[in-house]
C-alpha positions in Angstrom: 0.0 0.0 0.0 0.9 3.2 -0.6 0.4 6.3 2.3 0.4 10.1 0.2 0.7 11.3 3.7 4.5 10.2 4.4 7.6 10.5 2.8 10.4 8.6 3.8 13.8 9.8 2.5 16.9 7.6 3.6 19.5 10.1 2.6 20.6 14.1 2.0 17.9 16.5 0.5 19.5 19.5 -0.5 16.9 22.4 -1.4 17.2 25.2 -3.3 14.3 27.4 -2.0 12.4 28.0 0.9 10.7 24.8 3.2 7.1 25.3 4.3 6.1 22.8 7.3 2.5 23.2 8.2 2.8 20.7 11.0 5.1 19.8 13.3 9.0 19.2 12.3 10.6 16.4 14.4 14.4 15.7 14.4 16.7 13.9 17.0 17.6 14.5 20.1 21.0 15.3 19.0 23.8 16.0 21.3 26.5 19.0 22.6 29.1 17.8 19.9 26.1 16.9 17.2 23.0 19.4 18.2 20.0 17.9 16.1 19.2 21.6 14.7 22.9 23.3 13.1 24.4 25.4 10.5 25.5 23.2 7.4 29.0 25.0 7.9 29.7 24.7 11.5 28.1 21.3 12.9 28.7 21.6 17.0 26.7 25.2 17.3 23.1 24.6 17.3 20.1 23.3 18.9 19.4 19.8 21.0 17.5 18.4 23.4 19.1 16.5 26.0 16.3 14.8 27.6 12.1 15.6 27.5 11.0 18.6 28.4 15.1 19.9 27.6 16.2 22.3 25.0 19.8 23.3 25.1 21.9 25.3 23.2 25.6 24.7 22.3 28.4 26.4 20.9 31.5 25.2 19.5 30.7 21.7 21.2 30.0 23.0 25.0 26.3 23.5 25.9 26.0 27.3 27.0 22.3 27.4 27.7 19.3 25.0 29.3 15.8 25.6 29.6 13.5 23.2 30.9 10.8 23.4 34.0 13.4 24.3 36.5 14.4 27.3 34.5 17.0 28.7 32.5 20.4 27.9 33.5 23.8 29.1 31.8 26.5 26.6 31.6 29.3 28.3 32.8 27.3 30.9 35.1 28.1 33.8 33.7 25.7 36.0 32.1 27.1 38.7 29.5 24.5 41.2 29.1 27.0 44.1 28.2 24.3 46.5 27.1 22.5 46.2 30.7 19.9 44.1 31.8 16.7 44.9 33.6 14.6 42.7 35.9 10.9 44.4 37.1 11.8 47.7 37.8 15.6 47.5 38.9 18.2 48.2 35.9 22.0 47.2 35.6 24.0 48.9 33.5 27.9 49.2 33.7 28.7 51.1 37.4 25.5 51.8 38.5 22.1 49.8 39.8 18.5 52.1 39.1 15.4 51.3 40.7 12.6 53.2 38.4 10.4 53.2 41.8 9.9 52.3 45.5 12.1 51.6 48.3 15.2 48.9 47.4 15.8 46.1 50.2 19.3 44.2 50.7 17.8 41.1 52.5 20.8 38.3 53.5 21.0 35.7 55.2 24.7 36.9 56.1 26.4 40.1 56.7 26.4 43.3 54.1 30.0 44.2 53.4 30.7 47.2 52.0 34.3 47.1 50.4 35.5 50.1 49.1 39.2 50.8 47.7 38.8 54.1 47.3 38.6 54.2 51.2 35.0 56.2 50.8 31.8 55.1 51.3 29.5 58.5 50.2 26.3 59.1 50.8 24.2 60.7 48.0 20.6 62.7 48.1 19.6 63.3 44.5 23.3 62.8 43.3 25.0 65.5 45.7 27.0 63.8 48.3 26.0 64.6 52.0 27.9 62.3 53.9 30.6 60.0 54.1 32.4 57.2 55.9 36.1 57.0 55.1 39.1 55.7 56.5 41.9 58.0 57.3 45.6 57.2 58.3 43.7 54.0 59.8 41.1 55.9 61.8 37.1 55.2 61.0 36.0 59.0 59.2 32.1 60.2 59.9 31.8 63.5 57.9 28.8 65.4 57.0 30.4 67.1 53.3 27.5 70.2 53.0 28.7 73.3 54.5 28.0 73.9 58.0 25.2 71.1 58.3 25.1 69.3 61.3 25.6 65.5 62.5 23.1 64.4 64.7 22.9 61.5 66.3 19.2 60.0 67.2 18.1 57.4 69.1 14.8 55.8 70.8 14.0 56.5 74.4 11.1 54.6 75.5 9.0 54.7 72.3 9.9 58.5 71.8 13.1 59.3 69.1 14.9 61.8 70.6 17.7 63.3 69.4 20.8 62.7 71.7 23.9 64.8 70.4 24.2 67.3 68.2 27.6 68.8 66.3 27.1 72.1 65.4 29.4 72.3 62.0 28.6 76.0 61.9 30.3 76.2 65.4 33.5 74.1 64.7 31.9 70.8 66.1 30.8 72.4 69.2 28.8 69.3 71.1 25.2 69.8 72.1 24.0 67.3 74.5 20.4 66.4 75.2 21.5 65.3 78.6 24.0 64.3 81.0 27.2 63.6 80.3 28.5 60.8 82.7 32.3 60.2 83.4 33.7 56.7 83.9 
């Protein structure tokens, strides 16, 4: 008998125009050194499917990307996304993190170093710096940097933030205490 529907070709068809499919197209699994979908010129860069529900893609013989129901996972871990990448509403481009909106939280399960070889650590309001922690001929540096602002140090008494000592940059750092000072 013969099936119209099915054509069974046991060797190379080499086309000269474009293919049309209107159903599915099926091909091997293939592999990271023969992906089943490749370039004609360059046979280890390409498609494959590792196992079902798998699709991986390889270059040069060494699988660089998997998707599957777990995710997306890059083979070597690294991610180059040179022109930026943005996730929801936080950007990263180059030097600098931008959250379009909201309030950004560090949450670990660790400690939050900050490592700076610069030896500053500024703190910017709308791009001017206002303050900065520094390290100086190995002493710890708190500066206020605006012109004769103030540092003032807060604190909670009993439910009720009160403001405990203030240094008056106007005044040279004269010290304003809220209340007793007590000696050792």
């Amino acid at each position: 008998t013969t099936n119209l529907d099915v054509v069974d070709i046991d060797g190379a068809v080499d086309m000269a125009s474009t293919l049309a499919v209107g159903g599915v197209v099926t091909v091997i699994d293939g592999s990271t050194s023969a992906p089943s979908v490749t370039n004609a010129g360059d046979t280890n860069t390409g498609i494959y499917f590792p196992a079902d529900d798998n699709f991986g893609i390889v270059v040069g013989g060494s699988r660089k990307l998997l998707a599957n129901s777990s995710g997306v996972s890059i083979n070597n871990g690294v991610l180059d996304a040179d022109g930026g990448i943005t996730v929801d509403n936080i950007t990263i481009d180059g030097t600098q993190i931008d959250l379009s909106s909201g309030d950004l939280t560090l949450d670990v399960a660790g400690d939050i170093i900050l490592d700076a070889a610069g030896e500053q650590v500024k703190l910017n309001y709308q791009g001017d710096t206002h303050g900065e922690l520094s390290y100086s001929s190995q002493n710890f540096v708190i500066k206020s940097t605006v012109s004769d602002k103030d540092l003032i140090f807060k604190g909670n008494d009993n439910g009720s933030e009160i403001t405990a000592l203030t240094l008056d940059m106007s005044a040279a750092g004269a010290a304003t205490f809220n209340s007793t000072i007590n000696g050792v």
